[in-house]
C-alpha positions in Angstrom: -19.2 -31.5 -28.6 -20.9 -28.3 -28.5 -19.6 -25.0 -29.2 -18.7 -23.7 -25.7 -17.2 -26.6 -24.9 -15.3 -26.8 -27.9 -14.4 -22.6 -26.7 -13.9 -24.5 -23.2 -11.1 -27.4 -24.4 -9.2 -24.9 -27.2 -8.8 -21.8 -23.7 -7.5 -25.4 -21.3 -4.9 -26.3 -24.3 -3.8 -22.7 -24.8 -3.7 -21.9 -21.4 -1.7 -25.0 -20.2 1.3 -24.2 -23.6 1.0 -20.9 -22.0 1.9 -22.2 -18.8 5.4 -23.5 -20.6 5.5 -20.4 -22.4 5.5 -18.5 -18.9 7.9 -21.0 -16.8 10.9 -20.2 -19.4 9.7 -16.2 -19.2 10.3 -15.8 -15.3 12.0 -19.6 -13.7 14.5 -19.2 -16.4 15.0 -15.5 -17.6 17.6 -13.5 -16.7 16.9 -9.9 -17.1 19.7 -7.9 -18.6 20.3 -4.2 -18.4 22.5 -2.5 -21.5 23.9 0.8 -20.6 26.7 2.9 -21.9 28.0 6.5 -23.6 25.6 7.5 -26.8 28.2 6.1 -29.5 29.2 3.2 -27.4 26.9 0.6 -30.1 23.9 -0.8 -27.3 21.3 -0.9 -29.9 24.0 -2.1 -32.5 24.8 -5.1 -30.2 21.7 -6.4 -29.1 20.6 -6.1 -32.7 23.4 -8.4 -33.7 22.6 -10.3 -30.5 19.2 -11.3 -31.0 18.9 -11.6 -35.1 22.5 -13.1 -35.4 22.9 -10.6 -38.4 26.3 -8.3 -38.5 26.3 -5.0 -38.6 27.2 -2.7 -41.7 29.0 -0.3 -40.3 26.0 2.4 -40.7 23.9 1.0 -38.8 21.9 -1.6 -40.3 21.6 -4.2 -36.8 20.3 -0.8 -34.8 17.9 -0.7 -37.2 16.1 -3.9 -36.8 14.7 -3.2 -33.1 14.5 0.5 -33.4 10.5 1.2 -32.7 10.7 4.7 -33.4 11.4 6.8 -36.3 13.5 9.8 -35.1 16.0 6.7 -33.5 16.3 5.7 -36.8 16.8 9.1 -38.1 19.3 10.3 -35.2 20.7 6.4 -34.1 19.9 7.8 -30.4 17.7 5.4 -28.0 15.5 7.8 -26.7 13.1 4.9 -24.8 13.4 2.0 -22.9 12.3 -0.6 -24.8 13.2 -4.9 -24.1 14.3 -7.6 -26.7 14.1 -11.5 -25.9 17.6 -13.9 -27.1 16.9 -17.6 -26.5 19.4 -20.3 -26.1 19.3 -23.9 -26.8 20.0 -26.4 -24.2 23.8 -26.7 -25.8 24.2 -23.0 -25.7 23.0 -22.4 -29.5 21.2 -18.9 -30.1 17.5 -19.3 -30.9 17.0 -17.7 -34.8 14.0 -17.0 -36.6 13.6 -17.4 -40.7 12.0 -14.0 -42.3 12.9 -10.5 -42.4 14.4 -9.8 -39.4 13.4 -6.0 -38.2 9.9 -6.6 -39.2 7.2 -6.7 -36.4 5.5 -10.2 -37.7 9.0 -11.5 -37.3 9.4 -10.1 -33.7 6.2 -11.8 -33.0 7.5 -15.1 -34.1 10.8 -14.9 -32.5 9.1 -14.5 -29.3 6.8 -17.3 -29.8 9.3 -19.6 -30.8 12.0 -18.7 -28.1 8.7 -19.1 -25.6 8.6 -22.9 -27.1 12.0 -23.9 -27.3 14.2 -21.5 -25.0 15.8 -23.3 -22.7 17.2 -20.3 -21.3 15.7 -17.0 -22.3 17.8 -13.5 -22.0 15.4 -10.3 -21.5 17.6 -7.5 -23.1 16.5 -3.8 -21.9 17.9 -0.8 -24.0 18.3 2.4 -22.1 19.2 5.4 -23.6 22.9 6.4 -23.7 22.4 10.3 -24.5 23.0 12.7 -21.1 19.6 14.3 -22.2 17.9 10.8 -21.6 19.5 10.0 -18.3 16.4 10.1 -16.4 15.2 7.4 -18.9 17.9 5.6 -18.0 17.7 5.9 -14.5 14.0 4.8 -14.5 14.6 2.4 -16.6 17.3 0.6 -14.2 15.1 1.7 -11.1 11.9 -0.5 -12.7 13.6 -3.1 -14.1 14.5 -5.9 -11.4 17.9 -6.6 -13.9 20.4 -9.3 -12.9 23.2 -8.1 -14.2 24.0 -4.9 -16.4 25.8 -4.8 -19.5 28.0 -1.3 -19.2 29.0 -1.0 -23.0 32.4 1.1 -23.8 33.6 2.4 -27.0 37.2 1.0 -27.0 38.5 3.8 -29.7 37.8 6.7 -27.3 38.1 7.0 -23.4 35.4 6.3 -21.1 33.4 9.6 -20.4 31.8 10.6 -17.4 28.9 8.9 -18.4 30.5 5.2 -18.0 30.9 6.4 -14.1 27.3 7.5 -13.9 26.1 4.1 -15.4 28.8 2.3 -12.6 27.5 4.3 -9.9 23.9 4.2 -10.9 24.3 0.0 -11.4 26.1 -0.5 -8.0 23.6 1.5 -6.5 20.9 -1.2 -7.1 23.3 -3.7 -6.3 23.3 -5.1 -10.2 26.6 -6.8 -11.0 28.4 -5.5 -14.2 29.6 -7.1 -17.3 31.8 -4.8 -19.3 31.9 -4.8 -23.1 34.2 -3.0 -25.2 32.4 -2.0 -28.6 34.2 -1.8 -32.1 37.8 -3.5 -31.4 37.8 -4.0 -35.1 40.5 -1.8 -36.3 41.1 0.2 -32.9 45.0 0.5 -32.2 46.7 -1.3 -30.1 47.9 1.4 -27.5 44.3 2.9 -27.6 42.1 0.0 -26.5 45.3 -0.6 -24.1 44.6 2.8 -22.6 40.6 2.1 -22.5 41.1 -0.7 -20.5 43.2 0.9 -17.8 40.8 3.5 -17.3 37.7 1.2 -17.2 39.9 -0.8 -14.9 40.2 2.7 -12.3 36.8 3.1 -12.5 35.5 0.0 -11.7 38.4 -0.1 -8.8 36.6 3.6 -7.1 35.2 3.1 -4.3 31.6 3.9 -5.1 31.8 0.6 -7.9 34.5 -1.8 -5.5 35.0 -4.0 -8.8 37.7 -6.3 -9.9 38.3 -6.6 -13.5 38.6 -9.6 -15.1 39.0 -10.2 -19.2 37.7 -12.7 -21.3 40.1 -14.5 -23.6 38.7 -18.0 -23.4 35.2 -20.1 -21.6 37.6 -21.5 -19.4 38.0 -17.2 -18.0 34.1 -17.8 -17.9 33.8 -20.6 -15.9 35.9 -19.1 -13.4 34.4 -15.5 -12.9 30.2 -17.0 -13.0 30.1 -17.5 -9.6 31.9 -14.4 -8.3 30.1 -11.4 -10.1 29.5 -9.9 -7.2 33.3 -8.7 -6.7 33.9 -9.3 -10.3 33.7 -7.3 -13.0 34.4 -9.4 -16.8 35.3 -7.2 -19.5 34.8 -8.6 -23.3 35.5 -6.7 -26.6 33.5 -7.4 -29.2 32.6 -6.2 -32.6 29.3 -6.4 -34.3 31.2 -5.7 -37.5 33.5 -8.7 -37.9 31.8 -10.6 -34.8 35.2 -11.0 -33.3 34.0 -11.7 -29.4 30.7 -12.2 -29.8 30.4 -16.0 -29.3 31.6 -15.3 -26.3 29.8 -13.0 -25.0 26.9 -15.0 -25.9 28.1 -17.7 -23.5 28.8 -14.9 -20.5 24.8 -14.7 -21.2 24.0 -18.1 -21.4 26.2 -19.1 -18.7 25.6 -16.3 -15.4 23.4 -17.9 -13.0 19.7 -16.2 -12.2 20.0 -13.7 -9.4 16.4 -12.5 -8.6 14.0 -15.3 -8.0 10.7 -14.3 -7.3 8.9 -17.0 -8.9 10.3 -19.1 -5.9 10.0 -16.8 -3.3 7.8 -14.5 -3.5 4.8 -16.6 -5.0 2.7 -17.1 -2.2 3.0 -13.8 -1.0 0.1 -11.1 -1.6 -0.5 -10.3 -5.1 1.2 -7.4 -6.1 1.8 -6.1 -9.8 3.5 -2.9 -10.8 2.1 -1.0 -13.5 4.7 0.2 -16.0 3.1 1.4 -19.2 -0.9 1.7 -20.1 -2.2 1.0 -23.6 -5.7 0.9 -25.3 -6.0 -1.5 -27.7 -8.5 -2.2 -30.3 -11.0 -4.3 -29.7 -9.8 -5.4 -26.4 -9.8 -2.2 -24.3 -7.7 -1.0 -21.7 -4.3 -2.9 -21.3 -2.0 -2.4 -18.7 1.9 -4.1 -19.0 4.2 -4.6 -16.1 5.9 -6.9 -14.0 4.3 -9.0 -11.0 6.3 -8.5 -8.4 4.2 -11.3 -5.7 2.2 -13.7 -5.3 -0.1 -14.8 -8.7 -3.1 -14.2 -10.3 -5.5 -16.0 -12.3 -8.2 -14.8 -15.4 -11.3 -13.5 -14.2 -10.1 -12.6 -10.5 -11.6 -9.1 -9.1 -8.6 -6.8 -8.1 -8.2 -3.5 -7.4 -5.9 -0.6 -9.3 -4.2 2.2 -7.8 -3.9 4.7 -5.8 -5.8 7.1 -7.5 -4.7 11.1 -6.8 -7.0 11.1 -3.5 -5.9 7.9 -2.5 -8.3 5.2 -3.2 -8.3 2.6 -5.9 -10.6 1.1 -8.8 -12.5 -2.2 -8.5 -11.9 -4.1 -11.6 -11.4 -7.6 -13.2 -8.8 -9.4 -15.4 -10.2 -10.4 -18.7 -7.0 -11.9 -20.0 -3.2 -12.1 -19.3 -0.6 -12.9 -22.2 3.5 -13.2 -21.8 5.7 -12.4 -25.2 2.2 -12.2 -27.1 0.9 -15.5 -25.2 -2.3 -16.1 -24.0 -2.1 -17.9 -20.3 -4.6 -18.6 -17.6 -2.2 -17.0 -14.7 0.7 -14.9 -14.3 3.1 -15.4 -11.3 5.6 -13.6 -8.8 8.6 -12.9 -11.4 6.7 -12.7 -14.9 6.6 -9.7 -17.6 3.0 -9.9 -18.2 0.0 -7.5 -20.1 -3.3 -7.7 -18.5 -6.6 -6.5 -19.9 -8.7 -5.1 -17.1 -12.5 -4.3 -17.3 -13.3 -0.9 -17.1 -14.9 2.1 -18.1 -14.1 4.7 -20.8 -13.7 7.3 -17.5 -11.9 5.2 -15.5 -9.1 4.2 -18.1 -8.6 7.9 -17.7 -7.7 7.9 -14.2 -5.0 5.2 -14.6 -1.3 5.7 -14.9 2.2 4.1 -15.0 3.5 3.5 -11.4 0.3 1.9 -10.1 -0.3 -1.7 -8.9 -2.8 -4.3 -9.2 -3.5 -5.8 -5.5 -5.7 -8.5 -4.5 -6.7 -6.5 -1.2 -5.9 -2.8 -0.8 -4.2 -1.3 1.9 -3.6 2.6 2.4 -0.7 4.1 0.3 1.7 6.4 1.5 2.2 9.9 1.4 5.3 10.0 3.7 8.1 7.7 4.5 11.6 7.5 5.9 14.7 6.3 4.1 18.5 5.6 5.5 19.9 7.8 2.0 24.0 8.1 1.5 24.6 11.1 -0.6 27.2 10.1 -3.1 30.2 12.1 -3.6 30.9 14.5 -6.8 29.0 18.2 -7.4 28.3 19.9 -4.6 25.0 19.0 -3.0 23.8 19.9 0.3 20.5 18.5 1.5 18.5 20.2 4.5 14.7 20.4 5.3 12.3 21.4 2.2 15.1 20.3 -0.4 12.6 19.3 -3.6 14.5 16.0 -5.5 12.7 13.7 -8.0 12.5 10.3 -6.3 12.8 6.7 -7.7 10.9 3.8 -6.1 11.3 0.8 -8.3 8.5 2.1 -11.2 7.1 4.9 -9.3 9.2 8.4 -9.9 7.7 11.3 -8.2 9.1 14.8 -7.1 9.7 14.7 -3.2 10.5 17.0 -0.6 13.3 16.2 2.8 10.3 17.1 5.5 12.9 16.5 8.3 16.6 15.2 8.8 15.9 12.4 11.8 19.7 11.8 11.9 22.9 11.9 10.4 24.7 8.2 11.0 27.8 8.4 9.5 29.5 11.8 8.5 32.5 11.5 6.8 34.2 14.4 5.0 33.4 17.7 7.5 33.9 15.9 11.1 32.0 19.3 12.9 29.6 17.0 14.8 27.6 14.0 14.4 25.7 15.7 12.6 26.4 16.9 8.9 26.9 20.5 10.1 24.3 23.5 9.1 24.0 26.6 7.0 24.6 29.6 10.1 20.8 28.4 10.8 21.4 25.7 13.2 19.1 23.7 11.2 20.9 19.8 10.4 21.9 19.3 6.3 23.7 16.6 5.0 26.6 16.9 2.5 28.0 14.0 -0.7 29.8 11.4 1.3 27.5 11.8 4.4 24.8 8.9 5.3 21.6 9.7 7.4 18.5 9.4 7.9 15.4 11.8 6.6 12.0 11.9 6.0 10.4 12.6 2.6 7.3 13.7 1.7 5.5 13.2 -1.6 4.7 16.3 -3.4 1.6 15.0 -5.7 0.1 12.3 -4.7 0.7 9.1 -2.4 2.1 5.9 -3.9 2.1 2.0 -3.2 5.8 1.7 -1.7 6.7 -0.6 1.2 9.6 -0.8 3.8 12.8 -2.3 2.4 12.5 -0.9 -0.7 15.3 0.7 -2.5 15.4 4.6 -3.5 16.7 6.8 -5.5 16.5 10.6 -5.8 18.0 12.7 -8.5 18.0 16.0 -10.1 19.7 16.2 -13.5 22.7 13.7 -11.9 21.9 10.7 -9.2 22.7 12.9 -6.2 21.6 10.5 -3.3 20.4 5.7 -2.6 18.9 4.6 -0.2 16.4 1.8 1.5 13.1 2.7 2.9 12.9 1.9 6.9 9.6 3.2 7.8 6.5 4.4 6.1 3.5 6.2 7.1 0.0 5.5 7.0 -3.1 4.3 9.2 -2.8 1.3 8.4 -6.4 1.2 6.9 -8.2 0.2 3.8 -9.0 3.4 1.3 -11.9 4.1 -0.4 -12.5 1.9 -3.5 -14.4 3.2 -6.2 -16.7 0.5 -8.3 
């Protein structure tokens, strides 16, 4: 045989175990967001979670998926960063022999979970600290999670932070599983009074949550069908591992939400740029999610928008899931693609991009049906500046017009939300309506039905985008 074929046969065999590889990474992953206060344990328990190894006390399971070195210094999650847990077909958690913490062993415990996962768990850390929120918030936004694991410190009351991370998961419409950190030696009448708060909060009406404990599988069976009204709550300790096997089989057990590998596959190619990287030897690698249709090596696509509007003409050299080579990536998978371009156009890229098959005109303005949720003061009328979340695009914004207020609920002056003295419409926490917004920078990729968000220093307002627009038109495409 010669060589190229030889080159020819090897890319067919990797590319069809890839194809394995990539139908337990999207048809059977279930993508997991971990919130909670900044000493609630999130990087302590997926540690423990994914390496099966119990924590010190002092922080050694933090300290084996840590990337940075001021995390380790501080113990704060300052990045969102994703670890994978397999499970066996019986429910078993996929381990890996070696040094756990180390990055050869990540790489293996990818690969194998790849192999032999029957079910494979996608575990996103988000920073806990208030400092970090808009991490946090991004981090839900661009995401796509199935169900978000809202982590509480049992030994101290929930803080307003636990309500932002409720608010902020309901808004996406992300069902909640509550865990209650460090129960090892936490008095009785203390982790009784954590529970009845979290309890309140989850019954608010911005969350509309039932709680429901976890003593037994039998309480899991029961709740795995109804977490949308349901709410589980399981203590755990990564100390003595007291609830941990059974939180495990809350993960193995919830059913997959979000299936865009089965809808969404023969729709138009479209993959959202999340983070840019150049490596070594390869050149300009982009990672992100595709969020429709598929794509296969050497295809010519186009990235973009640029800051005037138009896109790059480019080609995908190779695609890899969990450090995998395959021969195509589809609706639903985490994948890294290596695109061909030049040293001055890897410049012009940037996070919150997308990879699209055939352009079409982004958008500059659009309208959105927003409820303003209730808490500080905030009153919303024409040329009010917010920073706005579109799954991984974030971009300052400003309310170009108030079209109409729908629903007013707190000041009953009119249909309308009231005004200022100027006659001019605002809208005020409780109030739904429907505005206008106009990007500030540059346009962006977004389509109708798609959920936003727009914040300050707290979430101040949701919503779903009704209308955008454009010309309808193809921009310009630089080659």
């Amino acid at each position: 045989m010669t060589t190229a074929g030889a080159k020819s046969k090897d890319r067919a065999i990797r590319t069809e175990t890839g194809r394995s590889i990539a139908d337990n990474l999207s048809a059977r992953n279930i993508r997991v967001a971990v919130v909670g206060n900044v000493d609630a344990g999130k990087s302590t328990l997926i540690g423990t979670l994914t390496t099966q190894i119990r924590d010190d006390g002092r922080g050694k399971a933090r300290s084996l998926i840590m990337r940075h070195a001021h995390e380790l210094e501080t113990g704060r999650t300052s990045t969102v960063s994703s670890n994978l847990l397999g499970f066996k077909e019986n429910g078993d958690t996929i381990v890996c022999p070696g040094t756990a913490g180390t990055k050869k062993h990540r790489v293996k415990l990818e690969e194998l979970i790849g192999r032999e996962a029957d079910r494979v768990v996608t575990l996103t850390d988000l920073a806990g600290h208030e400092k970090y929120l808009k991490t946090t918030i991004y981090g839900v936004s661009k995401g796509f999670a199935d169900y978000a694991l809202v982590l509480v410190n049992s030994r101290q009351p929930p803080t307003h932070m636990t309500l932002h991370h409720l608010n902020l998961c309901s808004a996406f419409g992300i069902p909640v599983i509550v865990v209650l950190t460090k129960i090892d030696g936490c008095p009785k009448h203390v982790l009784k009074s954590t529970k009845e708060e979290v309890a309140a909060m989850l019954r608010s009406p911005d969350v509309s949550k039932r709680p429901y404990t976890i003593r037994s599988e039998h309480d899991i069976e029961t709740v795995t069908d109804k977490m949308g009204a349901v709410a589980p709550v399981v203590g755990v300790s990564c100390v003595t591992g007291d609830g941990m096997d059974l939180l495990r089989r809350v993960l193995f057990s919830v059913p997959k939400r979000r299936r865009h590998h089965e809808k969404k596959i023969s729709k138009p190619l479209e993959y959202l740029v999340e983070d840019i990287f150049n490596v070594p030897g390869t050149g300009l690698v982009v990672s992100g999610f595709v969020n429709a249709g598929r794509l296969a090596l050497g295809e010519a696509v186009f990235a973009g928008p640029l800051d005037d509007g138009s896109f790059l003409k480019t080609t995908v050299k190779s695609a890899h899931l969990a450090r995998t080579l395959v021969g195509e990536v589809v609706a639903g998978d985490d994948a890294c693609l290596a695109l061909s371009l030049g040293k001055e156009q890897r410049k012009k890229l940037r996070p919150g991009m997308v990879v699209l098959r055939d352009v079409v005109e982004p958008v500059r303005k659009f309208e959105a049906e927003i409820y303003v949720v209730k808490g500080e003061g905030t009153t919303i009328r024409e040329n009010y500046t917010t920073l706005v979340h579109v799954l991984h695009v974030r971009q300052a914004a400003r309310v170009t017009d108030i079209v109409e207020v729908v629903d007013y609920r707190h000041f009953p002056v009119s249909r309308f939300g009231g005004n200022l003295g100027d006659g001019k419409d605002v809208v005020r926490p409780g109030c739904k309506a429907r505005v206008t917004f106009e990007f500030l920078h540059r346009p962006e990729h977004i389509r109708e039905g798609m959920r936003v968000i727009f914040r300050d220093s707290h979430v101040r307002g949701i919503g779903v985008i009704t209308e955008v627009h454009n010309g309808k038109k193809a921009p310009p495409v630089q080659n």
